[in-house]
C-alpha positions as CSV (number, residue, x, y, z in Angstrom):
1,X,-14.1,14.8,8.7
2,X,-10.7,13.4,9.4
3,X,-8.5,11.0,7.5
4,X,-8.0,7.8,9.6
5,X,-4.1,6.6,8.4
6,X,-4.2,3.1,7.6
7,X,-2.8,0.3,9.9
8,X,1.3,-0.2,9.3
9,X,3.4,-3.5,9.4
10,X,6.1,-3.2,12.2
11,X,9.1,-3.6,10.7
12,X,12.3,-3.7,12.1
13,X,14.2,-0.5,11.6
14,X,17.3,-2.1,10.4
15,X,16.0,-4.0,7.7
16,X,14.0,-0.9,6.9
17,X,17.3,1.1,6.2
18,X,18.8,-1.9,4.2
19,X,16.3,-2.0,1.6
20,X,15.9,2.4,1.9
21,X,19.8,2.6,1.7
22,X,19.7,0.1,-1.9
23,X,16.6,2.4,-2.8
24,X,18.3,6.0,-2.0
25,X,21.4,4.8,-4.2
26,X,21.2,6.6,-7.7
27,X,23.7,4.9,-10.3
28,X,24.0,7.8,-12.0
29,X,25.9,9.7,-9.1
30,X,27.7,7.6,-7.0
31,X,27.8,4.0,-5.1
32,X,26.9,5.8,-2.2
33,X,22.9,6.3,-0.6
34,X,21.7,9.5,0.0
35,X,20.3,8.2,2.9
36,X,21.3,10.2,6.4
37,X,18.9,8.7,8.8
38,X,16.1,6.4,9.2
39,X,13.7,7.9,12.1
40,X,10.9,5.0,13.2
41,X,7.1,5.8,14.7
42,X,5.6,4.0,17.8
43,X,2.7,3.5,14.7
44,X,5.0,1.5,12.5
45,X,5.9,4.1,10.0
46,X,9.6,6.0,9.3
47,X,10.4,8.9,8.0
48,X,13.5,9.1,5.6
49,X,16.4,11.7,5.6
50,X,18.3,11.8,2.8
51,X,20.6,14.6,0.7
52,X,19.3,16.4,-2.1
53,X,22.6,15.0,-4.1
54,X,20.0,12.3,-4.8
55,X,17.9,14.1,-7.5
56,X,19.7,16.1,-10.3
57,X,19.0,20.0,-9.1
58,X,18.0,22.5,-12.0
59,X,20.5,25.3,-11.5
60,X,19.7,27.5,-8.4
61,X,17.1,24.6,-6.9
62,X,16.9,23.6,-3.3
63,X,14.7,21.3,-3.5
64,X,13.1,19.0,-6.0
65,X,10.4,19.7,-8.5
66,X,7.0,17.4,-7.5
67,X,7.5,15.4,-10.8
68,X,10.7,14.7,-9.0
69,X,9.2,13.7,-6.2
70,X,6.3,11.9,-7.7
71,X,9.0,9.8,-10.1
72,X,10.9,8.5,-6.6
73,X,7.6,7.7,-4.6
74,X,7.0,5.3,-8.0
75,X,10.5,4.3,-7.7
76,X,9.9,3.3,-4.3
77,X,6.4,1.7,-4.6
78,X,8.1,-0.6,-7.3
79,X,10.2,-1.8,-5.0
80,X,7.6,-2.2,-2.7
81,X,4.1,-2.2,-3.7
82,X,2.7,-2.5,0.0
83,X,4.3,1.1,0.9
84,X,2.2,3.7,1.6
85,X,3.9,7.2,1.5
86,X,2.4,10.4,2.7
87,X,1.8,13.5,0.8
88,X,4.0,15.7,2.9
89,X,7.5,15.9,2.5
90,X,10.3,18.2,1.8
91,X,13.6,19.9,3.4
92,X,14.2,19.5,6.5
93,X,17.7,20.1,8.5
94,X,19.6,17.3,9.6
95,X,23.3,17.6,11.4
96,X,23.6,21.4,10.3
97,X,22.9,20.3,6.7
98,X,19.8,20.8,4.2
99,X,18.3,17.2,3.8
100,X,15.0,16.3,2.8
101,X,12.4,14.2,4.5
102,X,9.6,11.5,3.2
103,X,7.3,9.4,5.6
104,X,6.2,6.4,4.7
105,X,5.2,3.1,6.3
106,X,3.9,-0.4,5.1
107,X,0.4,-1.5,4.7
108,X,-0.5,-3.9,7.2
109,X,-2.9,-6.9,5.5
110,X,-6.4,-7.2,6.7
111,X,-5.8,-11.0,7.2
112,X,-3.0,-14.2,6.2
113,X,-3.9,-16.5,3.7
């Protein structure tokens, strides 16, 4: 038995960056986003490539731990509650550099009120 995905809002890829750049900005680092690209699906969801400088790296890391992982996937659904994120991520290259990845798209509603 396979998993159907649910349906996703189409959203346009700018704003999509815009609010991913404000959420991949960590105060504690710098005034810059760790974002590197924004890559949109014919199916309405985007995967995000950003630089590990996000997260705080234990000594000799390459990637972050899942608690991590799970803290920035609540960070995001905070900001946006109708997000779904899938459970597969991690590093991926990007321009000759390490970057890591996170798909995610937004829940389409079953109907307007």
């Amino acid at each position: 038995m396979t998993r159907q995905l649910p349906r996703f809002v189409k959203r346009s890829p700018e704003q999509v960056e815009a609010w991913l750049r404000m959420a991949l900005t960590n105060p504690r680092t710098a005034d810059t986003s760790a974002l590197r690209a924004l890559i949109a699906h014919e199916d309405g969801h985007f995967r995000a490539i950003f630089s590990p400088a996000y997260f705080a790296l234990a000594d000799g890391a390459t990637e972050p731990s899942k608690s991590q992982w799970n803290t920035l996937k609540k960070h995001l659904k905070r900001i946006e509650p109708r997000l779904f994120i899938f459970k597969e991520h991690g590093v991926v290259e990007y321009e000759g550099e390490a970057c890591l990845y996170l798909d995610f798209g937004f829940f389409a509603s079953a109907r307007r009120l």
